[in-house]
ZAROVEX-667881 format. One line per field, with one value per residue: residue number from 1; residue in three letters; x, y, z of N, C-alpha, C in turn. Coordinates in pm, whole numbers, plus 50000, padded with zeros to 5 digits. Layout:
pos	NUM_...
code	ALA_...
n_x	X_...
n_y	Y_...
n_z	Z_...
ca_x	X_...
ca_y	Y_...
ca_z	Z_...
c_x	X_...
c_y	Y_...
c_z	Z_...
***
This chain:
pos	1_2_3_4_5_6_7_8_9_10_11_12_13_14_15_16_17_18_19_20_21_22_23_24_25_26_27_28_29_30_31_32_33_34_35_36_37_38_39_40_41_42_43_44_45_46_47_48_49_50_51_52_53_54_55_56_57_58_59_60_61_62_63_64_65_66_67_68_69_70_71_72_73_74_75_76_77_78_79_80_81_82_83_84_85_86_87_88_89_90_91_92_93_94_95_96_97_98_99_100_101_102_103_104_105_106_107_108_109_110_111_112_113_114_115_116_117_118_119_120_121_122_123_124_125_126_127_128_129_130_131_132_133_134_135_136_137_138_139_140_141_142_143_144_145_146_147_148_149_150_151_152_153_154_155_156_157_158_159_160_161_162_163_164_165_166_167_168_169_170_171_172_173_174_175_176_177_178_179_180_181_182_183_184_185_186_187_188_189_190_191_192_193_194_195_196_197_198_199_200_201_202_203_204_205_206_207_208_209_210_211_212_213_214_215_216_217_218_219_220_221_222_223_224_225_226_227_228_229_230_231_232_233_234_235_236_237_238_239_240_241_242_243_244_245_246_247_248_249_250_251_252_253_254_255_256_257_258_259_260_261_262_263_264_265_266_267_268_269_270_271_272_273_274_275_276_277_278_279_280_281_282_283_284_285_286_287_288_289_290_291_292_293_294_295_296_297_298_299_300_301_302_303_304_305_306_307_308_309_310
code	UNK_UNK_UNK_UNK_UNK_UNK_UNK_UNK_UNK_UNK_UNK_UNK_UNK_UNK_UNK_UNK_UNK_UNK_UNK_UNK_UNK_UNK_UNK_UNK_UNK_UNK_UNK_UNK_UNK_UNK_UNK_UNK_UNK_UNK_UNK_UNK_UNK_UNK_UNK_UNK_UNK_UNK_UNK_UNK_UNK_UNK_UNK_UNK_UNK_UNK_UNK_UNK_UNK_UNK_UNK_UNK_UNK_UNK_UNK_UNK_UNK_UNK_UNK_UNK_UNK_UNK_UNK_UNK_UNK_UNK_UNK_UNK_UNK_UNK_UNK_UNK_UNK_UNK_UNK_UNK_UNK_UNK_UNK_UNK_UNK_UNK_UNK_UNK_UNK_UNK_UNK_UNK_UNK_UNK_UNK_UNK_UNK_UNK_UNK_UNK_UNK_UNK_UNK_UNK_UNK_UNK_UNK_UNK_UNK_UNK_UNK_UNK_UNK_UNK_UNK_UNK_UNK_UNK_UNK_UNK_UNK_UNK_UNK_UNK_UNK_UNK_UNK_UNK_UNK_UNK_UNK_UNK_UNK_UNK_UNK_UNK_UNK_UNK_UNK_UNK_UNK_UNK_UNK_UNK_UNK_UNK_UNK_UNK_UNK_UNK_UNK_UNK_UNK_UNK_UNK_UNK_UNK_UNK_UNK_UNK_UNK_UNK_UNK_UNK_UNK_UNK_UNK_UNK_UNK_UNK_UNK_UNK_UNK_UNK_UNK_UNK_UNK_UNK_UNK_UNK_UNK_UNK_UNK_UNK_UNK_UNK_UNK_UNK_UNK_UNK_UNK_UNK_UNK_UNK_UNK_UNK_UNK_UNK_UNK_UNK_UNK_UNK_UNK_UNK_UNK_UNK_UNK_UNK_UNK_UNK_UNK_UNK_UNK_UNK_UNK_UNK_UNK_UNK_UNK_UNK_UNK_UNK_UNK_UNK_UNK_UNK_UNK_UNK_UNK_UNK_UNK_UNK_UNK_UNK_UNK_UNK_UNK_UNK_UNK_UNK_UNK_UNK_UNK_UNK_UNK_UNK_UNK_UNK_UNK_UNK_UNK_UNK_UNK_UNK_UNK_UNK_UNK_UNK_UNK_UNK_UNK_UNK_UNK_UNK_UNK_UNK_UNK_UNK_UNK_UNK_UNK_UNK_UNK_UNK_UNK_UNK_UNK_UNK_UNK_UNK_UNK_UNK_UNK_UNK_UNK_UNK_UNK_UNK_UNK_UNK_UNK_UNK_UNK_UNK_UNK_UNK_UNK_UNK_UNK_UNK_UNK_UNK_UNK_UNK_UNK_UNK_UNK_UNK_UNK_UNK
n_x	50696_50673_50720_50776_50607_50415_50569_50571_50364_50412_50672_50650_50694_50949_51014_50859_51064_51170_50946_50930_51162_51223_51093_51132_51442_51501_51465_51215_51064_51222_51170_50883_50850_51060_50890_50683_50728_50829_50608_50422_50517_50561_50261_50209_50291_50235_49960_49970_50043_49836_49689_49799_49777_49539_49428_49480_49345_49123_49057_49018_48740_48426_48287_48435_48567_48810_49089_49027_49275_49423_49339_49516_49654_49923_49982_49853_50020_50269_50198_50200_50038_49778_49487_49377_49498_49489_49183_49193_49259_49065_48806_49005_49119_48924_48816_49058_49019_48762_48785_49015_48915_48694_48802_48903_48685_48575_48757_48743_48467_48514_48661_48466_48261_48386_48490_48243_48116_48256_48173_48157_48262_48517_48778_49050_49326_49276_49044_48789_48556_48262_48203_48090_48253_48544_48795_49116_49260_49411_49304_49308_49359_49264_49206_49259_49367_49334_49344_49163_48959_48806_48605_48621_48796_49017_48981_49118_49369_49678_49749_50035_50039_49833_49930_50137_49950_49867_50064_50149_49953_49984_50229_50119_49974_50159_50353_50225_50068_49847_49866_50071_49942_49737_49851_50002_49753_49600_49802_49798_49521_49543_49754_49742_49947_50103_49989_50113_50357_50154_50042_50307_50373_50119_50203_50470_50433_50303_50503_50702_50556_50542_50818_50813_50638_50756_51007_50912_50769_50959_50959_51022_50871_50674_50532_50474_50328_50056_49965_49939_49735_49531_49503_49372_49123_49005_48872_48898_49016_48790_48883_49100_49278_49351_49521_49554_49592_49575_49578_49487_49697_50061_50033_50188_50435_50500_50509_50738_50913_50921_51016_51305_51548_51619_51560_51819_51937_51946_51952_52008_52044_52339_52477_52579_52427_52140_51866_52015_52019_51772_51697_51835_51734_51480_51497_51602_51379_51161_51259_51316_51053_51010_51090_51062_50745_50768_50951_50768_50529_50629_50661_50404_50275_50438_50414_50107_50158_50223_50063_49804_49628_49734
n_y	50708_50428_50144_50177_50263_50084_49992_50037_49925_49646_49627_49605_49371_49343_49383_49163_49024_49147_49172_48959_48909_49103_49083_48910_48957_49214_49550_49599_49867_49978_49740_49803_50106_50106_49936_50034_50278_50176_50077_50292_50447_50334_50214_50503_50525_50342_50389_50642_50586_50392_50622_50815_50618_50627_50866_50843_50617_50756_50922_50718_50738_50811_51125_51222_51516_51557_51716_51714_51693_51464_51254_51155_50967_51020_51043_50855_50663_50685_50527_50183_49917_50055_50092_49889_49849_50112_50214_49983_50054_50253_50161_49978_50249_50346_50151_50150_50425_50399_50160_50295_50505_50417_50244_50493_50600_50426_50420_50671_50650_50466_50534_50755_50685_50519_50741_50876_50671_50669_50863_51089_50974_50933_51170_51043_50900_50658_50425_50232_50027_49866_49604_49272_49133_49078_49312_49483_49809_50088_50395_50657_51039_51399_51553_51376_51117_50774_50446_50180_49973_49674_49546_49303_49225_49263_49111_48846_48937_48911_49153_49293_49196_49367_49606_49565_49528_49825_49935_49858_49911_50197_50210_50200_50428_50693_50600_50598_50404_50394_50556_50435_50148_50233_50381_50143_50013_50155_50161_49848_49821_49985_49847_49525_49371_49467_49379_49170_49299_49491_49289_49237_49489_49463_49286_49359_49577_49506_49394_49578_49733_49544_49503_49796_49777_49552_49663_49891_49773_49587_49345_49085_48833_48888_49006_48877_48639_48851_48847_48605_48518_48715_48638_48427_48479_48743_48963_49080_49417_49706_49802_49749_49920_50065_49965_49678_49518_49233_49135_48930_48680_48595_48499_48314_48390_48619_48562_48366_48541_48719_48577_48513_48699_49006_49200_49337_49715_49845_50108_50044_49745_49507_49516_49272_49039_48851_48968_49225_49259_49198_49411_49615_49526_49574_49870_49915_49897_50045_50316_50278_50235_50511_50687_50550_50640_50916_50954_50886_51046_51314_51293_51224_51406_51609_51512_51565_51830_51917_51776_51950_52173_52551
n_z	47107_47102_47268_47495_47599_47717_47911_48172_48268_48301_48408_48691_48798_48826_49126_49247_49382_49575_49729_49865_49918_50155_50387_50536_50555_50610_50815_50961_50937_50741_50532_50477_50467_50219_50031_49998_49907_49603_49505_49497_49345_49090_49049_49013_48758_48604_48560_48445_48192_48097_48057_47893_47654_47650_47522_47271_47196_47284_47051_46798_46825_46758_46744_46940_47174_47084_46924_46579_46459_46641_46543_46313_46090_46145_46411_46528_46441_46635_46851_46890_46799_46839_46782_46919_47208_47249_47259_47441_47675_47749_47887_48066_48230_48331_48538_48669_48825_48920_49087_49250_49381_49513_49692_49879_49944_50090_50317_50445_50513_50684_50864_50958_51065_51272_51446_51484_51640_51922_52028_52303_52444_52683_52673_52604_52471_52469_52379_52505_52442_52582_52464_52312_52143_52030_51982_51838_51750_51533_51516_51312_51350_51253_51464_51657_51751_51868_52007_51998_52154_52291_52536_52572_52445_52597_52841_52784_52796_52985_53253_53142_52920_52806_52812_52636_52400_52390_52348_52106_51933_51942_51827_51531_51532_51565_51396_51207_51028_50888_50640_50472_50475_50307_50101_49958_49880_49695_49480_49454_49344_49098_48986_48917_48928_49171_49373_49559_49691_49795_49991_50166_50215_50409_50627_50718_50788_51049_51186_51233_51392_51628_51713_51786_51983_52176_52224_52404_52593_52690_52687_52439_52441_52608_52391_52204_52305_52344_52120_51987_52189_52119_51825_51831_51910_51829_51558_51226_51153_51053_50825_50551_50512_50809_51069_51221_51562_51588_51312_51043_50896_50823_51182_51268_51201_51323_51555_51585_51537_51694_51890_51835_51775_51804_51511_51305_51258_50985_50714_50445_50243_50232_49911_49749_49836_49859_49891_49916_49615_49504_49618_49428_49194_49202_49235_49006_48792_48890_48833_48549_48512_48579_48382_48149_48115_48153_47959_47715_47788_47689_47428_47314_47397_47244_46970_46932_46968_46762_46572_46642_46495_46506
ca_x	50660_50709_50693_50809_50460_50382_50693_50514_50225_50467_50811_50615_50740_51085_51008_50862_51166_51218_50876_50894_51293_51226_51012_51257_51589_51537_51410_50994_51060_51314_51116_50758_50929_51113_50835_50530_50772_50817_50447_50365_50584_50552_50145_50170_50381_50151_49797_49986_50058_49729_49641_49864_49668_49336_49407_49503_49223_48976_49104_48934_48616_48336_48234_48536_48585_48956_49080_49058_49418_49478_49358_49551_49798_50086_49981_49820_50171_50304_50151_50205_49861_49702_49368_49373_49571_49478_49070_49125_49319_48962_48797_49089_49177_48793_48817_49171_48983_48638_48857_49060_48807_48602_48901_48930_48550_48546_48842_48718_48351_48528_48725_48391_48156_48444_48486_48110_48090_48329_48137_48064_48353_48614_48883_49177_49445_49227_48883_48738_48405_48210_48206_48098_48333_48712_48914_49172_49260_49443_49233_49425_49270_49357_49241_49289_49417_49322_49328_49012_48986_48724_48621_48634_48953_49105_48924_49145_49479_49705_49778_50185_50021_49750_50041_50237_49886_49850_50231_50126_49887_50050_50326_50082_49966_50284_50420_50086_50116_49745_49907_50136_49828_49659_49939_50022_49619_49592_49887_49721_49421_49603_49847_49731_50108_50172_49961_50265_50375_50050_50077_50465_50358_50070_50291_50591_50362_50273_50588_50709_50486_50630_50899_50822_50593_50863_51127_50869_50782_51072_50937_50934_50842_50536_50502_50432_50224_49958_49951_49913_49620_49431_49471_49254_48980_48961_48814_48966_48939_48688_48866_49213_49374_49365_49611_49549_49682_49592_49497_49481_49780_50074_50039_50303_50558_50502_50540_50827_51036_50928_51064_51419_51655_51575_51602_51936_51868_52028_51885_51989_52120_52442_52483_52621_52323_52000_51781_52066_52036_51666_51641_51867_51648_51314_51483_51590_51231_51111_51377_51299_50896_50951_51201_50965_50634_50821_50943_50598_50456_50645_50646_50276_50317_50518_50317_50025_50121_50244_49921_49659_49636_49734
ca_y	50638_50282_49979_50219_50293_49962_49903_50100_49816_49511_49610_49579_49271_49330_49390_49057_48919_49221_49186_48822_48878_49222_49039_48792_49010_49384_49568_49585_50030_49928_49730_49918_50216_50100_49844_50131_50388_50144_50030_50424_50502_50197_50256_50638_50505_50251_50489_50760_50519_50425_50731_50807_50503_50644_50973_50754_50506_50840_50987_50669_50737_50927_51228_51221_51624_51584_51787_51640_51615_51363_51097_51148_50860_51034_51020_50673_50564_50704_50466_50067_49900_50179_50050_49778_49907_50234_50138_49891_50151_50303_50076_49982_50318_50402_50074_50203_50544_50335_50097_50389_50623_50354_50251_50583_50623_50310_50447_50754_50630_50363_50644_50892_50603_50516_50880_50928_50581_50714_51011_51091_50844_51002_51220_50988_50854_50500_50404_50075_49969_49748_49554_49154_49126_49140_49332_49642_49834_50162_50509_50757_51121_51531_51624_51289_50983_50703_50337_50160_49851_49636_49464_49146_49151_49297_49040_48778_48920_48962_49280_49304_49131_49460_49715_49528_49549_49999_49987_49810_49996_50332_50266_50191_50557_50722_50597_50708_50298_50358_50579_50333_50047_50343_50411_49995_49906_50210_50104_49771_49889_50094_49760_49376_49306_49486_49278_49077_49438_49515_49211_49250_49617_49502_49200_49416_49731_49468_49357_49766_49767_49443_49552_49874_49751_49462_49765_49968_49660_49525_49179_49022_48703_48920_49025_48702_48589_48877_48833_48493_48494_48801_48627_48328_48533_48841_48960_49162_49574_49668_49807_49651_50045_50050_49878_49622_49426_49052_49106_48816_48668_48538_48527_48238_48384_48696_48503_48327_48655_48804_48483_48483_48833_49159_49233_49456_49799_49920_50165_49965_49647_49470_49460_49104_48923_48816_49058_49370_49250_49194_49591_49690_49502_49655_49977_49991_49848_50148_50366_50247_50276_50643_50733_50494_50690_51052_50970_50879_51151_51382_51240_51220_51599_51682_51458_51604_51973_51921_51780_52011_52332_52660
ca_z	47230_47087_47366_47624_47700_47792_47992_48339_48316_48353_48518_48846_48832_48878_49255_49342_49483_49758_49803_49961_50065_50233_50519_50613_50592_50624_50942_50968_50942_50631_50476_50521_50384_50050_49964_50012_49782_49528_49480_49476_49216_49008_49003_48926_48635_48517_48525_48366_48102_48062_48064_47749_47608_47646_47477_47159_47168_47237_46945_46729_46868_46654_46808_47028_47187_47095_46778_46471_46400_46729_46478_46232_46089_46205_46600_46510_46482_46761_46959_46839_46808_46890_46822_47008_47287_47311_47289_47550_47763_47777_48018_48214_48322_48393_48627_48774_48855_48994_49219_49366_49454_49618_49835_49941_50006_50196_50387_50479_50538_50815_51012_51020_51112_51377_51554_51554_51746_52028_52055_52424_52566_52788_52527_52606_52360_52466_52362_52555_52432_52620_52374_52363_52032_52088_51856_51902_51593_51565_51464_51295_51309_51249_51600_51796_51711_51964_52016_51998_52196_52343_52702_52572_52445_52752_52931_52724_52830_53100_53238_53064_52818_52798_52780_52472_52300_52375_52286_51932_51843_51976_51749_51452_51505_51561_51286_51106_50937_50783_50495_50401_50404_50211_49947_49897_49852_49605_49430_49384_49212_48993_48823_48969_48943_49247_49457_49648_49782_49933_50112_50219_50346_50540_50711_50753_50921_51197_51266_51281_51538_51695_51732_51891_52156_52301_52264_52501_52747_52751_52676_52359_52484_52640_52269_52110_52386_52320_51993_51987_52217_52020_51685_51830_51973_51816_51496_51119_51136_50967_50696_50540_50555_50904_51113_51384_51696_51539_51165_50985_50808_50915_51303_51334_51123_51355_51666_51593_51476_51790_51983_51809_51799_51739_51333_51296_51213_50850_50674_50329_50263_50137_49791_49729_49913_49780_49934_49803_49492_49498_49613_49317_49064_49224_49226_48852_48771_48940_48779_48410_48502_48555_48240_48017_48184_48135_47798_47649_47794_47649_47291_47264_47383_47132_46889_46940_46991_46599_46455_46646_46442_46559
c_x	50702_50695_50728_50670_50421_50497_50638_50456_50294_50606_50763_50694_50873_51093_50942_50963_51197_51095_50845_51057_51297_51208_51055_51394_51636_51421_51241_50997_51102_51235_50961_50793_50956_50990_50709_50613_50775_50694_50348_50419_50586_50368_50090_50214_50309_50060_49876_49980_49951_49665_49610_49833_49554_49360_49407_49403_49099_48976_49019_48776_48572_48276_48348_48553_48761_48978_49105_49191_49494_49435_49399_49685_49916_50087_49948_49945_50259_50306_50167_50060_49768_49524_49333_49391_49505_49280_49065_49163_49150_48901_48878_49100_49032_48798_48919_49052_48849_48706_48920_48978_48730_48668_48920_48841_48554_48661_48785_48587_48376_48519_48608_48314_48229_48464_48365_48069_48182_48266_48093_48135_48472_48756_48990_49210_49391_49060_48870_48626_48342_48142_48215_48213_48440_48771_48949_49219_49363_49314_49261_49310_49300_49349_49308_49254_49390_49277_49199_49025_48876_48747_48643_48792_49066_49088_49026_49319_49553_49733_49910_50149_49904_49838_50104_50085_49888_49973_50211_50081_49888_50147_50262_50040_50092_50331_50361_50080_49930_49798_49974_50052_49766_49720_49936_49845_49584_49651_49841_49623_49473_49680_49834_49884_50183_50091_50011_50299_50270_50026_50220_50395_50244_50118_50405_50506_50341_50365_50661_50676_50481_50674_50897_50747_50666_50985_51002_50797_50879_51059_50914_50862_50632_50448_50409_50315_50079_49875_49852_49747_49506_49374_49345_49114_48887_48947_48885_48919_48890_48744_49074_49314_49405_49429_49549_49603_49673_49506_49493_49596_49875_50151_50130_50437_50592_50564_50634_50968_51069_50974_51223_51452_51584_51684_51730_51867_51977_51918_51908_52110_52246_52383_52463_52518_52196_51886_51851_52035_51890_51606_51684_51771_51504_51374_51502_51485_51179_51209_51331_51113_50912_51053_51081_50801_50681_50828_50806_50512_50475_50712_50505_50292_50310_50440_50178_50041_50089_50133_49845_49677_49670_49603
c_y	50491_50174_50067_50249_50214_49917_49899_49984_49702_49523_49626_49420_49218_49332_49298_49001_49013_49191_49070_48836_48972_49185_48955_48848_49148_49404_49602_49728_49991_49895_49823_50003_50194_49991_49988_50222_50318_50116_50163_50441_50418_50203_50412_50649_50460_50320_50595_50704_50491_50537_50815_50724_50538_50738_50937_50709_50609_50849_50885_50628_50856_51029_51270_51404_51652_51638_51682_51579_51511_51221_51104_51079_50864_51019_50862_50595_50575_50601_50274_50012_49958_50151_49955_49789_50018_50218_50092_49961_50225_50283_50064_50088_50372_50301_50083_50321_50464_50260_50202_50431_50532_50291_50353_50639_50528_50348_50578_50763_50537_50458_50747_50806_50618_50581_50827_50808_50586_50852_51000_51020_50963_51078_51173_50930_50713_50451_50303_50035_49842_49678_49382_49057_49198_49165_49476_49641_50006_50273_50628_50875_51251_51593_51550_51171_50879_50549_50259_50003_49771_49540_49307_49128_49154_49188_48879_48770_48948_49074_49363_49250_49295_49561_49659_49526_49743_50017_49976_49881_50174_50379_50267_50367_50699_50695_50615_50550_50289_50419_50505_50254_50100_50341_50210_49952_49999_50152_49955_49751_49938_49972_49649_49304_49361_49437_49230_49210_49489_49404_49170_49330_49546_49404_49305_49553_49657_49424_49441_49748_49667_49498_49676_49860_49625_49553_49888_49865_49605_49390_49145_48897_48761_48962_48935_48673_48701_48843_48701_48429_48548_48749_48507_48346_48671_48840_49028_49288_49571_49765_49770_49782_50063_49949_49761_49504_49241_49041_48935_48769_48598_48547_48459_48347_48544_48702_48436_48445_48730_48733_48462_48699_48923_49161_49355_49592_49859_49976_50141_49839_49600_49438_49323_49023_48931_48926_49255_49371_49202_49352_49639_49647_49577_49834_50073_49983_49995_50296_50404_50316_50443_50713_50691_50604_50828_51083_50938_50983_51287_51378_51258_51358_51650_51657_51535_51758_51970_51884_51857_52126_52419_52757
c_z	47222_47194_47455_47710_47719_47862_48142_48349_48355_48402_48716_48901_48869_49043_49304_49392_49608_49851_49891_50023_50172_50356_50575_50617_50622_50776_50889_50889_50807_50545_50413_50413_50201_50022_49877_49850_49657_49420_49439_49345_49084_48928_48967_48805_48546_48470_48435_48226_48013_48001_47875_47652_47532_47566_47373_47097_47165_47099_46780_46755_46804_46755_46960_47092_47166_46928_46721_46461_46447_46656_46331_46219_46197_46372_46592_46530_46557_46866_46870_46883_46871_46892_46870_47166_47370_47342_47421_47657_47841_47922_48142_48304_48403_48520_48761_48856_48996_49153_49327_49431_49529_49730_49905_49953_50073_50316_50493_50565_50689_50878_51043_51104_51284_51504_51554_51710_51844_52054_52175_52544_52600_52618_52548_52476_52356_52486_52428_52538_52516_52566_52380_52206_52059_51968_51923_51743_51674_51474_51437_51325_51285_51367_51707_51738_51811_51888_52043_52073_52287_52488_52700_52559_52518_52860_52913_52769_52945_53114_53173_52896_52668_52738_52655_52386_52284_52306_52159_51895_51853_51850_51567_51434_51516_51425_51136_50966_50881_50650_50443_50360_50277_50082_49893_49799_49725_49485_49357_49322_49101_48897_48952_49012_49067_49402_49569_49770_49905_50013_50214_50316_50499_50654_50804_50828_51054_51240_51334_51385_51640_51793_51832_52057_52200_52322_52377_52632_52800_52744_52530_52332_52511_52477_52214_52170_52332_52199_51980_52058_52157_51923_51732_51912_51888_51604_51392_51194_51050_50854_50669_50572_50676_51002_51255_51513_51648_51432_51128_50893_50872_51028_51333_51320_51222_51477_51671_51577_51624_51932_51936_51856_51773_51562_51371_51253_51116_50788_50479_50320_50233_50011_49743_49820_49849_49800_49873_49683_49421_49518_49497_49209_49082_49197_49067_48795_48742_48879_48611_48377_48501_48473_48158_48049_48076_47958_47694_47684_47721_47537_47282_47299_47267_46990_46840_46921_46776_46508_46550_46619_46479_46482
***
């Protein structure tokens, strides 16, 4: 195994540079896309790693349920400071495991709370609460997906201004942009170093959805404008997986993109430019994380099959 099993935990870092050039030179969809896959694959790399860690570090634990022979020298050295390492592997990955699962109870616990509190309102594709707190959000679901949106904050915009918000958050469900929030925020539990990413994705999901509601009004001027008024009235969703019409972050940098050109649409970049050559380094990163992952896994395998008795 040698250092390769610690390579997953820190080549995350080869992908900070797409993750700040992605959002200034690739399309919103573009980006979105290759940031989310990277950040997936990068943190199933890392935990596995861990993982491969922990079985090590059990192994010098008294009363351990692992056969005898997994602590014996010869696996001991398998692993480079194995008691140090593999020990501390312990914890961490119990903390990876704790953090996930409670993002994805807090996820799950929003969207039931959410339905039940639409229970009884008309079965359209558009919720309206009369509501003295302005916020719109999108609400993914398996029977019925709908837009959630309150009287205040309707009360806030104009009526062109109304339609480029249903368009936003139409295309947030359409394009189903809570799994992506979902996969990035996982991803960052799982290795701190991929952090940057989950804040690319959740920038680059709202501009996605920019984008598609001034390509379905026909205004992106009317774009900006909603935006712009939402962010200074209205409130966070109430949970960070879930997408919405004027999160928090940044609203200029959203409003100015959506006041210059429409982003080109390539489905990958030039090479020779900072941002190509910022995807190739994230993508060998990501490349290396799952060779170095693979190969440690199946060395301690092998390791192991050989010391536990037949």
């Amino acid at each position: 195994m040698g250092v390769f099993v610690f390579l997953p935990l820190v080549l995350p870092l080869t992908a900070w540079p797409i993750a700040r050039l992605a959002e200034q030179h690739l399309h919103p969809r573009t980006a979105t896309r290759l940031l989310t896959g990277v950040a997936a694959v990068m943190a199933v790399c890392s935990t596995v790693c861990l993982a491969l860690l922990m079985v090590v570090g059990t192994a010098q634990l008294p009363g351990n349920p692992l056969p005898d022979g997994w602590s014996d020298p010869e696996v001991r050295a398998a692993v480079p400071y194995d008691e140090v390492a593999g020990k501390a592997a312990i914890p961490t990955l119990c903390a990876v495991i704790a953090l996930c699962g409670r993002t994805l109870w807090r996820h799950g616990r929003v969207r039931r709370r959410a339905h039940r509190a639409l229970t009884g309102l008309p079965g359209t594709t558009v919720a309206v609460l009369p509501d003295e707190v302005p916020y719109a959000y999108a609400l993914p679901g398996r029977r019925r997906a709908r837009v959630v949106v309150t009287t205040a904050l309707l009360d806030h915009l104009e009526p062109a201004e109304r339609r480029a918000l249903f368009a936003h958050e139409r295309a947030h469900l359409t394009a189903r942009h809570h799994r992506f929030l979902l996969a990035v925020q996982l991803a960052a539990r799982a290795n701190p170093f991929l952090r940057p990413l989950r804040t690319a994705v959740s920038y680059t999901a709202e501009r996605w959805a920019d984008e598609e509601a001034a390509r379905a009004v026909g205004s992106r001027r009317t774009v900006a404008s909603a935006i712009g008024k939402a962010a200074l009235v209205s409130r966070d969703t109430p949970v960070a997986t879930l997408a919405g019409f004027a999160a928090p972050g940044p609203v200029p940098r959203r409003v100015a993109a959506l006041l210059g050109p429409a982003p080109p649409v390539r489905r990958r970049p030039s090479t020779f430019t900072p941002v190509g050559l910022a995807a190739w380094c994230a993508a060998a990163g990501t490349a290396a994380s799952a060779m170095s992952s693979a190969n440690s896994a199946v060395t301690l395998v092998l390791v192991l099959r050989a010391a536990t008795p037949l």
